[in-house]
C-alpha positions as CSV (number, residue, x, y, z in Angstrom):
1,X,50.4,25.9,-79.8
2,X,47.7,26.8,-77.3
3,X,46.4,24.1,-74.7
4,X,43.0,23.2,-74.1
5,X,42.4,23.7,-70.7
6,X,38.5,23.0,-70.8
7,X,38.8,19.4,-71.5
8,X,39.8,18.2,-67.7
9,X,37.2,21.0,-66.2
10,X,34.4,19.3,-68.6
11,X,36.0,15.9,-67.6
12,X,35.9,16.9,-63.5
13,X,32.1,18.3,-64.5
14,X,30.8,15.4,-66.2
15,X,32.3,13.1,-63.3
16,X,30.6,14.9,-60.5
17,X,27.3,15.0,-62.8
18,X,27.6,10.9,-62.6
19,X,27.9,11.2,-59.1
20,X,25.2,12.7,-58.4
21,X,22.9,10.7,-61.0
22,X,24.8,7.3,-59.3
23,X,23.3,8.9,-55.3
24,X,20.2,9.7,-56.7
25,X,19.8,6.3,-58.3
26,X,21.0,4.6,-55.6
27,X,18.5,6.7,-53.3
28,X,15.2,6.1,-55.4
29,X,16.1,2.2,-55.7
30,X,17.5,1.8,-52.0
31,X,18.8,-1.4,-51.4
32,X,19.3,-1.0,-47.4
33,X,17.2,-0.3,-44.8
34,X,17.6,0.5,-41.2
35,X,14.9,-1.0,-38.3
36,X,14.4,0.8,-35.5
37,X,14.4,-0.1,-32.3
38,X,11.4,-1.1,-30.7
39,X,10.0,-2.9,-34.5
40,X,10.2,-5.2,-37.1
41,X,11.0,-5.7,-40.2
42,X,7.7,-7.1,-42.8
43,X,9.3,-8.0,-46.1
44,X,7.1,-8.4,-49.2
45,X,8.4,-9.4,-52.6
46,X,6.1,-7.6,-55.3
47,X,3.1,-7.5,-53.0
48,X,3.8,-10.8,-51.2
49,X,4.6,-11.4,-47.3
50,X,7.8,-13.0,-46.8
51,X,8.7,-15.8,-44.2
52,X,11.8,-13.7,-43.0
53,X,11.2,-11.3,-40.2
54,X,14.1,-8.2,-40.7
55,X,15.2,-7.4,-36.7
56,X,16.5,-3.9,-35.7
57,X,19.5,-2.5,-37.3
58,X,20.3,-1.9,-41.3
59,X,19.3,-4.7,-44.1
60,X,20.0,-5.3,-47.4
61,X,17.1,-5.5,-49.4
62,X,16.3,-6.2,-53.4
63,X,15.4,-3.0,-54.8
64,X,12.1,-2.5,-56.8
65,X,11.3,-6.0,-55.8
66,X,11.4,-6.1,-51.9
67,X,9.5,-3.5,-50.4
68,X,10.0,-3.3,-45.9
69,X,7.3,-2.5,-43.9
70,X,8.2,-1.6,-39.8
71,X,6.2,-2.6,-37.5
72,X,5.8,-1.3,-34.2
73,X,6.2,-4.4,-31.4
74,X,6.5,-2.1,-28.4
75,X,4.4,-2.4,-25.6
76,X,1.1,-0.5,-26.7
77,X,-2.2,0.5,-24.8
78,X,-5.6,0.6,-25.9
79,X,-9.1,1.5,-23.5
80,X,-12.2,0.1,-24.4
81,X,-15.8,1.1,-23.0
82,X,-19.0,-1.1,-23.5
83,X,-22.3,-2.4,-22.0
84,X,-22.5,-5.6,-20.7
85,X,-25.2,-7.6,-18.5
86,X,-24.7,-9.7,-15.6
87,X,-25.9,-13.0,-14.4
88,X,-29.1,-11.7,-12.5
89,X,-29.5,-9.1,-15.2
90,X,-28.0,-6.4,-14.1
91,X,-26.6,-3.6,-16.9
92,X,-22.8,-2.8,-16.3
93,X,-21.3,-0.2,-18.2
94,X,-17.8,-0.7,-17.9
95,X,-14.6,0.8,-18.6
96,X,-11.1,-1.9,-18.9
97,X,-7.7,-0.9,-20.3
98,X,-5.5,-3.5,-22.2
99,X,-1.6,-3.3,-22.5
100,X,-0.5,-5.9,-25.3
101,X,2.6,-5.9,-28.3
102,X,3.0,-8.1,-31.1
103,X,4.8,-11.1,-31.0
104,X,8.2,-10.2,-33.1
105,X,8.2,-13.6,-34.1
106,X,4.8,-13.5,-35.9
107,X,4.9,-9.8,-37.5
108,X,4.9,-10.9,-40.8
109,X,1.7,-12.9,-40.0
110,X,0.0,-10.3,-38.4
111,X,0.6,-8.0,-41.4
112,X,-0.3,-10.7,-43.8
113,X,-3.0,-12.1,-42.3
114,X,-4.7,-8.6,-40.4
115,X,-2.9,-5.7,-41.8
116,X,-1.6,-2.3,-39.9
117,X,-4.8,-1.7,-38.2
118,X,-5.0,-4.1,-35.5
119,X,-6.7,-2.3,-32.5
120,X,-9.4,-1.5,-34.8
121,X,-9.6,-5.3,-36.6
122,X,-8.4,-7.2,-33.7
123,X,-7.8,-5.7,-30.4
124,X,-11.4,-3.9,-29.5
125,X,-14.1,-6.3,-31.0
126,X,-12.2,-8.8,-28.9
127,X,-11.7,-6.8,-25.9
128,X,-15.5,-5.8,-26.1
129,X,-16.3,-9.4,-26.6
130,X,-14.2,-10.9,-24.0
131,X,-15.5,-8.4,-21.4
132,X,-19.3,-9.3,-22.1
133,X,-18.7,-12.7,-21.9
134,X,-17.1,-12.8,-18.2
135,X,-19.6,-10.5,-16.8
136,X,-22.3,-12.9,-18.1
137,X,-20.7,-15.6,-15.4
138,X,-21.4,-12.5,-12.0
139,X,-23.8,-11.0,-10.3
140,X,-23.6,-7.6,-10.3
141,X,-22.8,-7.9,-6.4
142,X,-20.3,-10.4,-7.1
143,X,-18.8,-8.3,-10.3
144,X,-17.8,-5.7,-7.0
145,X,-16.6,-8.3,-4.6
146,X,-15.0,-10.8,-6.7
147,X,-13.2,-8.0,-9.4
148,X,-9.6,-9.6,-9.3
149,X,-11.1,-12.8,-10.0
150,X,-13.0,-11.5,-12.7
151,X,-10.3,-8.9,-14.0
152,X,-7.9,-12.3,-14.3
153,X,-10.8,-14.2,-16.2
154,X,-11.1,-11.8,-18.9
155,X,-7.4,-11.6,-19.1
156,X,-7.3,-15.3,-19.8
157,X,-9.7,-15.3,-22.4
158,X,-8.0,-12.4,-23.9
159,X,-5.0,-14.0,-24.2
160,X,-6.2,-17.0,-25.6
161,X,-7.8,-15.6,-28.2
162,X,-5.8,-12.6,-28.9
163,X,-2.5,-15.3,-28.6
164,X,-4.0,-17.1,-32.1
165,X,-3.4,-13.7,-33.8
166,X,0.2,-12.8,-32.4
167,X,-0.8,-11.0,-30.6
168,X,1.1,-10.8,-26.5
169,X,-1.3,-9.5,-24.0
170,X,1.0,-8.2,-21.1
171,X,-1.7,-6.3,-18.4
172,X,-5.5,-5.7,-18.2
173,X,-6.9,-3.8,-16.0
174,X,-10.7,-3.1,-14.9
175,X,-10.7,0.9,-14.9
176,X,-14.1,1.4,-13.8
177,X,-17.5,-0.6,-13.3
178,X,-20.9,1.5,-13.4
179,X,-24.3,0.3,-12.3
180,X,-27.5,1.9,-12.6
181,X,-28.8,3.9,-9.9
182,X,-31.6,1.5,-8.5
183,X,-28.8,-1.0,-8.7
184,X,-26.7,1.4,-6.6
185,X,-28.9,2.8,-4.1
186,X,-30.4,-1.1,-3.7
187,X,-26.6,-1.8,-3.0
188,X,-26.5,1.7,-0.3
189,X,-29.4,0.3,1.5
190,X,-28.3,-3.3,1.8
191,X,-24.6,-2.0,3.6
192,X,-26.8,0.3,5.5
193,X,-28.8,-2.6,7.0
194,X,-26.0,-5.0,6.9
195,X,-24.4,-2.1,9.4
196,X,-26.9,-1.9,11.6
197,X,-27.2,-4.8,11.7
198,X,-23.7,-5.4,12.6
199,X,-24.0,-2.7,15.5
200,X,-26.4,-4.3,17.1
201,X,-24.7,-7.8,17.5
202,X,-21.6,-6.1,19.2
203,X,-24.4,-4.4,21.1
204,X,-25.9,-7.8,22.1
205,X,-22.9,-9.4,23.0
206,X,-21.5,-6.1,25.0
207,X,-24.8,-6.6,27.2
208,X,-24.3,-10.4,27.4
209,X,-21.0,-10.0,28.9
210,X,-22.1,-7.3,30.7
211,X,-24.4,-9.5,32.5
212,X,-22.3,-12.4,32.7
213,X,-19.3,-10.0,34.4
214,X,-22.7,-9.2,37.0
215,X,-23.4,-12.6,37.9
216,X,-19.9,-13.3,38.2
217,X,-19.5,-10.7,40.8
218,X,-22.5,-11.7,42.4
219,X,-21.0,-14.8,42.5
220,X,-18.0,-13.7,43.9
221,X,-19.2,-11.6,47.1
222,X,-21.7,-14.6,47.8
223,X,-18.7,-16.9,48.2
224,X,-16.8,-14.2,50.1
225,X,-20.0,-14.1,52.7
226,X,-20.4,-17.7,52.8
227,X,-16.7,-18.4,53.6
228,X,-16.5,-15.4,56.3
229,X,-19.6,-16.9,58.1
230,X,-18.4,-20.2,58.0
231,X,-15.0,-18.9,59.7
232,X,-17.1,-16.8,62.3
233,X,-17.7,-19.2,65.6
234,X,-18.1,-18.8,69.4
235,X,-14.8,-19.0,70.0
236,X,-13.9,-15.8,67.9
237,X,-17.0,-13.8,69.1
238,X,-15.8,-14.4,72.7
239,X,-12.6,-13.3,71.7
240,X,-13.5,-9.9,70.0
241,X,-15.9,-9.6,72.8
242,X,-12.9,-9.9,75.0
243,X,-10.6,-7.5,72.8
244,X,-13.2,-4.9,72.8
245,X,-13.8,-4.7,76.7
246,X,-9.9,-4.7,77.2
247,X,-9.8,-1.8,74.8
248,X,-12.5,-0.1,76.9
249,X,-10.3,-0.3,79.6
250,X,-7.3,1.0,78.6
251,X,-9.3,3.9,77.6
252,X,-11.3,4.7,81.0
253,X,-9.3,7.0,83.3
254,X,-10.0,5.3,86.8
255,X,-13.2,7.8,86.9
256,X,-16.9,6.9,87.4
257,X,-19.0,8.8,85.5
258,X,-21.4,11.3,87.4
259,X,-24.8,9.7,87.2
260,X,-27.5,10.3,89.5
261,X,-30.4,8.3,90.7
262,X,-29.2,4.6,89.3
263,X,-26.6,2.2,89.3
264,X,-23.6,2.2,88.4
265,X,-22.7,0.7,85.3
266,X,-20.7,-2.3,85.7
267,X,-18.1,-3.4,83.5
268,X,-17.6,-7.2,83.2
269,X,-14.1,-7.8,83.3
270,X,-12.5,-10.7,81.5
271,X,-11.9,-14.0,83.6
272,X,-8.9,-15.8,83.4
């Protein structure tokens, strides 16, 4: 009697054949998915935004029915360049940059409510807007000298409005400010005079205190005179009269000088 030895291959065959159709199956349906890090998890249920937000990490989902959509909530940049006016009607072209993320809390609404797109929906019209409506408050000279003030206005107003919409603004920054070129040479020639004019202050007051140093040491040597006359008197002329004959004698050698046809001179000698 023979045995039939291709019944357990065709049974092993068959088995791995179900396999396969079972991780195929299993693929194309998926009922898991994994969230990286950095996003979220937007469920919709045929086409329909779920409350649930899916964090990072693997889910179970319904397959066919639940479809996930990741969404980035990183920290993201976006630059923006516009024209804007001032308050004395000045035309600023400016550059900003604006660092924001989603709120992970509020992905689902974002989704829902904006879509995938939201620098192009969201972020830039209000960025432009925000920006124009700031500078409308400054001058363009007060647009230079007050710029943190005004860079932390516009952030405000950014994250108010952006805030309604999920969306987290973390930094802005003003990148660059560009007048035009009367603006900039009227700007030039005001430091230059405001310089000058500067120079010639420190000049003033150098001279002033100049003069006043002067006067003081005019002052000074007056009141020296005035108090060495007032301590001159007879007394002391006597005396230096005195001090200078003495010294005259020490001096003379006990010698009368050779003179012919006079007298001959007489030295007064102190009396005691």
């Amino acid at each position: 009697m023979a045995l039939n030895t291709q019944a357990p291959v065709f049974r092993t065959a068959r088995m791995l054949l179900l396999m396969i159709f079972l991780a195929l199956l299993l693929a194309w349906i998926a009922p898991f998915t994994i969230i990286p890090a950095g996003h979220r998890g937007v469920v919709t249920f045929f086409g329909a935004v779920e409350d649930r937000v899916l964090g990072e990490g693997v889910h179970l989902v319904m397959p066919v029915a639940e479809r996930v959509h990741k969404i980035n909530v990183q920290i993201q940049k976006v630059e923006g360049t516009g024209e804007a006016a001032s308050r004395d009607l000045q035309q600023v072209h400016s550059t900003v940059a604006l660092n924001y993320h989603l709120n992970p809390a509020q992905v689902n609404l974002v989704y829902r409510d904006i879509g995938e797109d939201v620098d192009e929906r969201i972020i830039l019209p209000t960025l432009q807007e925000g920006v124009k409506a700031v500078m409308a408050r400054y001058s363009a000279e007060e647009l230079i000298t007050k710029r943190d003030e005004v860079r932390d206005q516009i952030r405000r107003l950014l994250a108010s409005r952006l805030g309604r919409h999920g969306v987290v603004v973390d930094e802005f920054s003003i990148v660059n400010f560009q007048f035009s070129r009367s603006f900039n040479e009227a700007i030039e020639a005001k430091t230059t005079a405001e310089q000058l004019k500067l120079k010639a202050e420190r000049d003033l007051q150098r001279i002033r205190i100049e003069a006043q140093q002067r006067v003081a040491r005019a002052e000074a040597e007056a009141r020296a005179l005035e108090l060495q006359k007032a301590q001159v008197s007879e007394e002391l002329i006597r005396l230096r009269e005195v001090e200078n004959q003495r010294a005259a004698i020490e001096k003379w050698d006990g010698r009368l000088p050779n003179v012919s046809g006079g007298a001959l001179p007489f030295i007064q000698l102190p009396q005691k």
